[in-house]
N, C-alpha and C positions, 0 to 999 in steps of 0.2 A: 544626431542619432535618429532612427528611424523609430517612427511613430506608432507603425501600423507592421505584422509579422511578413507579409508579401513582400513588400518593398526590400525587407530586411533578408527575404530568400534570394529576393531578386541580385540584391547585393553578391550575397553570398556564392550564389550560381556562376555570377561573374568571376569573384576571386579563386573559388576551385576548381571548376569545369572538368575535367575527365577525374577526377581525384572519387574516389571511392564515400560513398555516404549512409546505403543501408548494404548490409548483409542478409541474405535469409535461408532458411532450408527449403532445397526444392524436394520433389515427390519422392526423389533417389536417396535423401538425405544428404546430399552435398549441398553445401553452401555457396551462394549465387553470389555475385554484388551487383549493384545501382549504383552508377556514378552520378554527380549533379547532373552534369547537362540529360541525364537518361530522367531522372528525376524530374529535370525541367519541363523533360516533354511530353512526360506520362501528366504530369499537373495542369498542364495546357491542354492535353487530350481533354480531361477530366471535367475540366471547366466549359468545354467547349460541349461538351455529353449534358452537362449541367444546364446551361442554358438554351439545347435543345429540348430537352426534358423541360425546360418552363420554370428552373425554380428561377425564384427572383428575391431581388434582395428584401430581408430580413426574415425570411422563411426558414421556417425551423424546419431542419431537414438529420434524419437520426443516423447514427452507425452500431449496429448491433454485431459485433465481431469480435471472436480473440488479436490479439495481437499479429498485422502481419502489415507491410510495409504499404498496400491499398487503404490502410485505417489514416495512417497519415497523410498518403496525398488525396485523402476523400479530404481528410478535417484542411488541408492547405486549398484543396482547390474549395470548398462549399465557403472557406473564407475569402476568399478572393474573389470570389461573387456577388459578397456582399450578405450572404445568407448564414444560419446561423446553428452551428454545430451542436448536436444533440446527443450526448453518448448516452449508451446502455450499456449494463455489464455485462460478458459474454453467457452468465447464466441465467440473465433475468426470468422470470417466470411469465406467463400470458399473462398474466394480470397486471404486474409491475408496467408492463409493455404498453398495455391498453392504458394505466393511469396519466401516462408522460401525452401518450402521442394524444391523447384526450384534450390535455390541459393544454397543450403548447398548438395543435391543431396541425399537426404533422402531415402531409401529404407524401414525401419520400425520406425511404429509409433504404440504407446498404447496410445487406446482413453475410455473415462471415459463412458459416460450415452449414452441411446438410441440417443439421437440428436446429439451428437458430432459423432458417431459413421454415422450417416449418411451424417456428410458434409465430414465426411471424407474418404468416399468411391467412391466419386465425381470424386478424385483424380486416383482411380487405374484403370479408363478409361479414362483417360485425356494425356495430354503430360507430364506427371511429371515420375519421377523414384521410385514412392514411391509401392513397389511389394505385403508386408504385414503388416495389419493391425491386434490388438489383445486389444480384447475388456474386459477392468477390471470388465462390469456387464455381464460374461458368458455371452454371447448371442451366440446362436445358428445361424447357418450359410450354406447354400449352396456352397454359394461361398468358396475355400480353400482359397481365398485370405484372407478370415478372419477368425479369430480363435476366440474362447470363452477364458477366461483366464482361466478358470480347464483345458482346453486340452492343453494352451499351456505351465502351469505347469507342465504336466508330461511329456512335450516334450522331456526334457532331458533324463530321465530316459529310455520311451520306445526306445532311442536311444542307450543307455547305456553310457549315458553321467554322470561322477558324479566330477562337477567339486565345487573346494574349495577355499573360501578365502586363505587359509595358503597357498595352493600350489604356488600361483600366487605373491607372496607376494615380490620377487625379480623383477619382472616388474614393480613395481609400483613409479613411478617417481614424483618430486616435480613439473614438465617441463611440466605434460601431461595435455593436453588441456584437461580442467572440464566440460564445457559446453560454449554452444555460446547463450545468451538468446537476443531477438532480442525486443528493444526497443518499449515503446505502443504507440511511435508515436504522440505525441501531434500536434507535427510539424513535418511533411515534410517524407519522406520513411523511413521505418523501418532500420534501423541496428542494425548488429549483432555482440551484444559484447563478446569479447570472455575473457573466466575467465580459469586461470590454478591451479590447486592445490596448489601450493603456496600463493594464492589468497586466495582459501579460507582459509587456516591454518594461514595464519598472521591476516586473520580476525577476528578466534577464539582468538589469540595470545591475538591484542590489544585490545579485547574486557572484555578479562579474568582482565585485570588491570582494567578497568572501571565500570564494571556491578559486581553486585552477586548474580550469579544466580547460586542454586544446584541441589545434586539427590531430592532434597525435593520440587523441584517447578514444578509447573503442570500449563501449555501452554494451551490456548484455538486457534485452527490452523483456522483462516476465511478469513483471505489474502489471496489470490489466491497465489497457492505454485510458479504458474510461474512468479511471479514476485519476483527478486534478496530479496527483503526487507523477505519476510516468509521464502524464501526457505533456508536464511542465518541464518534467526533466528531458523528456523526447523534442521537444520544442528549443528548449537550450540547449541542446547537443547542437540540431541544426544552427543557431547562434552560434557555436566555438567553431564551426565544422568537424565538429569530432563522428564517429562512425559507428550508427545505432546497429543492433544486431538483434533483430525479431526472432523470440520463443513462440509457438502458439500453445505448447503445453507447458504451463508454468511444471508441473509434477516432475521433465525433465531435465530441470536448472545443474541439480550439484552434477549429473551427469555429460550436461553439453558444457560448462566451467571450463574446464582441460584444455578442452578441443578450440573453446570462444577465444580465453585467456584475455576476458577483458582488466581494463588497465581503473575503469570505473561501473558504479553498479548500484541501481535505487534497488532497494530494499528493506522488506518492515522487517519489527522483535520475532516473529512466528518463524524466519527464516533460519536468523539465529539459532534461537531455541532449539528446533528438532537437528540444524549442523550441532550442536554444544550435546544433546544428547546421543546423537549418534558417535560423535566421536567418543565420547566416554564410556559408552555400552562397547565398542569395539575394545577399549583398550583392557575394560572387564577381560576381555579373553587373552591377554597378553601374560606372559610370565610376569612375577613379582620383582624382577631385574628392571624390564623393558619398560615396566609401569614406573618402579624407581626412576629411571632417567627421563621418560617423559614430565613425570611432577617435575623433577630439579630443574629441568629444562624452561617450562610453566612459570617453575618461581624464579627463575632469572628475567625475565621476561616483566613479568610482575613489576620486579627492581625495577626494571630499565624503564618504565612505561613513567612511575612516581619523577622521573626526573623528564623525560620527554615532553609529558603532558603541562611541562612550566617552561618547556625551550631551555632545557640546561644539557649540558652536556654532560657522560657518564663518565665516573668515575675511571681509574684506568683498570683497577682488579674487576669492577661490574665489568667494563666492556671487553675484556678478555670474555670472564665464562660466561657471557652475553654472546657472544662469537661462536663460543664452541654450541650452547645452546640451540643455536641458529642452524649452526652444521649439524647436529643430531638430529634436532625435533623439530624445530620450529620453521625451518625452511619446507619440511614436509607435509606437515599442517597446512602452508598459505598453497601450496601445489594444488589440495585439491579443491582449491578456488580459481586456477588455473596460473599460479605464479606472478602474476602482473600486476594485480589490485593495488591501486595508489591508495583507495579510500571507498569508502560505501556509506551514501546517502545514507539516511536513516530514518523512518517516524511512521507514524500510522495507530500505536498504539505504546503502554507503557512499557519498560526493558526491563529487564534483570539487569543488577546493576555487577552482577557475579558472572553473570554472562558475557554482557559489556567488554568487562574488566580483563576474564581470558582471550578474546580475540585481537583485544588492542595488545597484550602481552604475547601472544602469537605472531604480532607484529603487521597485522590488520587495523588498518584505523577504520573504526564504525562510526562516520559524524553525523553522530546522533541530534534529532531534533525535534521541534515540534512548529504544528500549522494544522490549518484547515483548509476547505477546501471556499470557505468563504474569504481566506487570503490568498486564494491564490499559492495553497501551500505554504512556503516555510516562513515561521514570524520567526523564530531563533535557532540556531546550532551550534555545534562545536566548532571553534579557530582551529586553524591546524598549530598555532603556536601556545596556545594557552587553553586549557578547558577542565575540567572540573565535572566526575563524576557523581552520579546520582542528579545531575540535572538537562535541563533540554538544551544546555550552550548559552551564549550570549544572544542578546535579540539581535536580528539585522540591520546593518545599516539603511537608515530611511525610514527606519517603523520606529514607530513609540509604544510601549504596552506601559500601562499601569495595573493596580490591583482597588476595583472597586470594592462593591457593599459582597460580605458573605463570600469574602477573598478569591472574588470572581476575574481571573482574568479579560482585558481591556486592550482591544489592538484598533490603533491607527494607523494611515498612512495609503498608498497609492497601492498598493495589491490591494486590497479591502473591497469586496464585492460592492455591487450598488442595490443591489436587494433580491427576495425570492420573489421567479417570475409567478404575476398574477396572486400574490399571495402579501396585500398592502399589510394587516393587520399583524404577521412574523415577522415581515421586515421591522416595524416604527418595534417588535419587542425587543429586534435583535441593533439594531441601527442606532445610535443615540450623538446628536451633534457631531458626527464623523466617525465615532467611537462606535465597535464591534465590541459585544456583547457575546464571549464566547462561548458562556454556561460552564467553561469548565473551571475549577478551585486552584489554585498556583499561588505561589512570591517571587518577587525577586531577591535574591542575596546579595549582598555588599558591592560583588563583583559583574552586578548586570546579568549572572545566570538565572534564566526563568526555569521556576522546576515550577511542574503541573501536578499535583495531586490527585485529584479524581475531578469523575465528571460531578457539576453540583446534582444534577437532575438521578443519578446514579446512588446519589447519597441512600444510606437508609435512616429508616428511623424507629426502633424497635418501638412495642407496645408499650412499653416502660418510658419512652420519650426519651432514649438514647439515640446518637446520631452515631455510623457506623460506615467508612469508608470501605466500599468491598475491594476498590481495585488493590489497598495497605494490604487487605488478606492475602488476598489473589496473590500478590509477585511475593509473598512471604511463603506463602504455602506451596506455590509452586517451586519452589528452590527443592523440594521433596525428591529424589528420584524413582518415587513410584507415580505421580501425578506427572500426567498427560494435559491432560487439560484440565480448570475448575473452572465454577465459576458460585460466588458469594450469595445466598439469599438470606433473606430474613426482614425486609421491609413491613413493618406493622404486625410481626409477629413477635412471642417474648424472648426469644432468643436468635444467635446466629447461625444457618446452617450452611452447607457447602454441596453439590452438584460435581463428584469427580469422574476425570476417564480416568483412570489407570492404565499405565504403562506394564500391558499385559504380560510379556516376559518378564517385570520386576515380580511382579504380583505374585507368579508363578513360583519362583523365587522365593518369595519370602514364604509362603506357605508350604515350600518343601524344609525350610527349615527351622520351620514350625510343626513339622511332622504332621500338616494336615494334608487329610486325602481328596482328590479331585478326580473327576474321570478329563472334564472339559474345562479351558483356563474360562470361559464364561460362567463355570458356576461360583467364580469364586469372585464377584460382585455381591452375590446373595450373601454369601457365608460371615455369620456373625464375627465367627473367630478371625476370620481377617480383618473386616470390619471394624471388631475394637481394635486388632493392631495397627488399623492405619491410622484411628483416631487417637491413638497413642501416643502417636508420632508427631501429629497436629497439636496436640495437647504440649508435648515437649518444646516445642516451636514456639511455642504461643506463650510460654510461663512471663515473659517481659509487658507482654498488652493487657489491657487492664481489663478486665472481667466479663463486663459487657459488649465485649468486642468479640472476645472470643468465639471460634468457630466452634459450637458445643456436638452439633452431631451432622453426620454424613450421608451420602449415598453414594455405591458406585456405579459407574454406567457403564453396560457392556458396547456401545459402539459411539466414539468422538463426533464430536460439532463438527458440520462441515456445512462447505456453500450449498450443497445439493442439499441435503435439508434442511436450509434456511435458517440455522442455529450460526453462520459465519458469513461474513460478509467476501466480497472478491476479495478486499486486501486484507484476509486472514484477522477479523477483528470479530471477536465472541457480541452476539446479537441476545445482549439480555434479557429484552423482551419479550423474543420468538424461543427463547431457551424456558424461561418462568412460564411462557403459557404451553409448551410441549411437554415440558415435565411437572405441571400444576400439581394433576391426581398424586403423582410420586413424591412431592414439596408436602404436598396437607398428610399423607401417611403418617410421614416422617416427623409432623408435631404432633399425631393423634398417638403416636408412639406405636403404629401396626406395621413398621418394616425397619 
């Protein structure tokens, strides 16, 4: 087996040649294809630009872009150089920008659309080392510090540069640093994980036992590639030959579905969630017949899912109105995922286990899991024979996890990063005799399922010296159908409070029949009288958890977390830190008792 991911293209290029590998939208909106050998030679172009351009091996060299099929054979070819991939997320900020290319001493970066292209130019009058930029939507330039990507495709060339994967092919080591991708930072400064080509290849390894995935399955790409979860699973695609399909706007996923009709698909809980309430707010408007047959539908599904998820086969009366189910409802549910979905990756953040639990009864398997981006992504998931809700699956073959001090999760094994770059004193906290140190609280159960609890660092701990898990509230509370998004405070204060969006048409809703009056649905964040009814409702929720847990008083918020203000990270994961210190003033109100 190959050692290092070039060799392993190299392979591959040989076995499929004209056979189709990325899809993409061109400017018309019609979708293009890349077959290998086109692939091949756009990657050899690249390389050959690359070592005109000067980069040389081990040089950190960045990609600031949405997802589009140039992200790949940038990260294929600055690997095959020897140099070493640096992503950014496609909304990073100037700042974020300046901290990486600072630390890592970045000289060249390829950046995606007109706006990234302008924070990124910030930078080559600044104190950074960053000399040239090379822009993937040709744009034209004055400045020689930046390049169109047509010119700087034939950079190699008019240099008479023609350089080749094969040639290079005895440099290519298991040892060489792959990329250093630098954490979205929930908590606390970015670091930079650093991942070596043996990294990724054992992550194909133990994956290849777990998944089955082939040249027959076609990927819908809407994760941000800079983050470990896409760009591992866009890397194992090229492994099966299966056939990646580049989104640049993640916003219009459930609408290109149909049209993709992919057959596989990485995706986090946030995806879910708003599919699970959209569906449900539509059927709100459905006659009380059409809703009947949907739920019955729903609950056979249910059935079927308790016997599937142990590999048994269904009864013969279930698998009849299992059948009819399928012909009513449930075949037209998986439609608007585009009909094809074998299975959907899963992780990034904690699930609803109700949510879960509907679309695997829908007849979608979500194999859900958990990883970091220090493994190299996934330490455990669900079998497709055997799996057990309310947890992240079994661990993977090849990894060990145990449960240290303060029921900290513990991963070994050949994904496991080798440390954060330049940053000796994190690594020896997080590194221990081979053993990762993942901060976050889990078990494992009888049957090898690692379930995660919260983050340990997430923990609270009231003024009273209670200890209080917010992520337990969070997926409790969010089962509400007027919450949109929470999120859990109360760290060093005497009690627990909560941070809600509201799900504005609920909202609206409940206060019509509550005969309260509004002119605008924003005013009814302020309104007491709403206000206590939601906490009513939290209250009702909550009667099982013991006292000091309880979520005792609220706020509502008139506009959601999002990545643009810096409250959500690119893979839709709530930034507790950037949320507690943007809504500070509005947290201290709410214990002085003035709102």
């Amino acid at each position: 087996m190959e050692s290092h991911i070039i060799p392993l293209f190299l392979n591959r290029v040989s076995k499929y040649g004209n056979r189709e590998v990325f899809r993409f939208r061109a400017e018309d909106k019609t979708y293009q294809s890349l077959s290998w050998l086109q692939l091949h030679e756009r990657v050899e172009t690249f390389l050959s630009s690359l070592q005109a351009l000067g980069v040389e091996k081990d040089e950190m060299v960045g990609i600031f872009s949405q997802n589009k099929p140039q992200w790949l054979m940038a990260d294929l070819a600055i690997m095959a150089r020897g140099a070493v991939v640096v992503p950014f997320y496609a909304t990073a900020s100037l700042d974020q920008l300046r901290y990486i290319v600072k630390e890592t001493g970045m000289k060249v970066m390829f950046a995606g659309s007109e706006e990234q292209l302008t924070t990124a130019r910030e930078l080559l009058d600044g104190d950074t080392t960053l000399e040239k930029i090379v822009s993937f939507d040709h744009t034209l330039s004055d400045d020689p510090r930046i390049m169109g990507f047509d010119d700087f495709m034939k950079l190699g060339a008019s240099q008479g540069i023609k350089a080749t994967l094969k040639d290079r092919e005895a440099e290519y080591d298991a040892a060489d640093l792959a990329t250093v991708i630098y954490t979205s930072g929930t908590t606390g400064e970015p670091k930079g994980v650093m991942l070596r080509q043996d990294n990724f290849m054992y992550c194909f390894r133990i994956h290849d036992e777990r998944l089955k995935v082939s040249s027959s399955d076609v990927s819908l790409c809407f994760l941000p590639l800079s983050h470990v979860f896409e760009r591992m699973w866009s890397h194992y695609l090229l492994n099966q030959g299966a056939v990646n399909v580049f989104l640049e706007n993640p916003k219009e996923v459930i609408e290109e579905l149909p049209r993709i009709k992919p057959t596989v698909m990485c995706t986090v809980p946030r995806f879910f969630d708003k599919t699970f309430e959209g569906i449900h707010t539509e059927m709100g408007k459905w006659s009380p017949f059409k809703q009947k047959v949907f739920k019955w539908s729903v609950k056979q599904g249910m059935h079927a899912i308790e016997y599937r998820r142990r590999n048994k086969s269904l009864p013969s009366g279930l698998a009849l109105s299992y059948r009819i189910a399928n012909l009513l409802v449930l075949k037209k549910v998986r439609s608007v995922f585009g009909g094809n979905v074998r299975f959907f990756p899963c992780a990034g953040a904690a699930i609803n286990t109700a949510t879960l639990k509907f679309f695997h009864a829908v007849g979608l398997f979500v194999n859900y899991g958990y990883g970091a981006t220090e493994t190299t992504a996934t330490v455990s998931c669900f079998r497709d024979d055997e799996y057990f809700f309310g947890t992240c699956g079994t661990v993977m073959p090849g990894i060990e996890v145990k449960i240290g001090e303060n029921s900290e999760i513990l991963i070994k094994g050949r994904t496991v990063f080798y440390g954060y770059y330049k940053k000796e004193k994190e690594t020896a906290e997080v590194l221990k005799d081979g053993w990762f140190y993942s901060g976050d609280e889990g078990y494992l159960d009888e049957q090898n399922n690692l379930i995660m609890v919260d983050r340990i660092k997430d923990l609270m701990k009231t003024s009273v010296g209670k200890y209080v898990s917010p992520q337990k509230l969070e997926m409790l509370l969010s089962q509400d159908e007027l919450v949109e998004q929470i999120i859990v405070v109360g760290d060093n204060r005497q009690y627990v409070s909560a941070l809600v969006v509201p799900v504005m048409e609920k909202l609206a809703l409940l206060a019509k029949t509550h005969n309260i009056s509004f002119t605008k649905e924003a005013e009814l964040v302020t309104n007491k009288e709403i206000i206590g009814l939601v906490q009513s409702r939290f209250n009702a929720m909550q009667q099982h958890i013991t006292p000091y847990e309880r979520v005792v008083k609220i706020a509502l918020l008139p506009e959601p977390f999002t990545i643009e203000s810096d409250t959500m990270t690119s893979t839709l994961k709530l930034k507790r830190n950037s949320i507690e210190r943007t809504y500070r003033d509005l947290v201290d109100k709410m214990y002085r008792g003035t709102v």
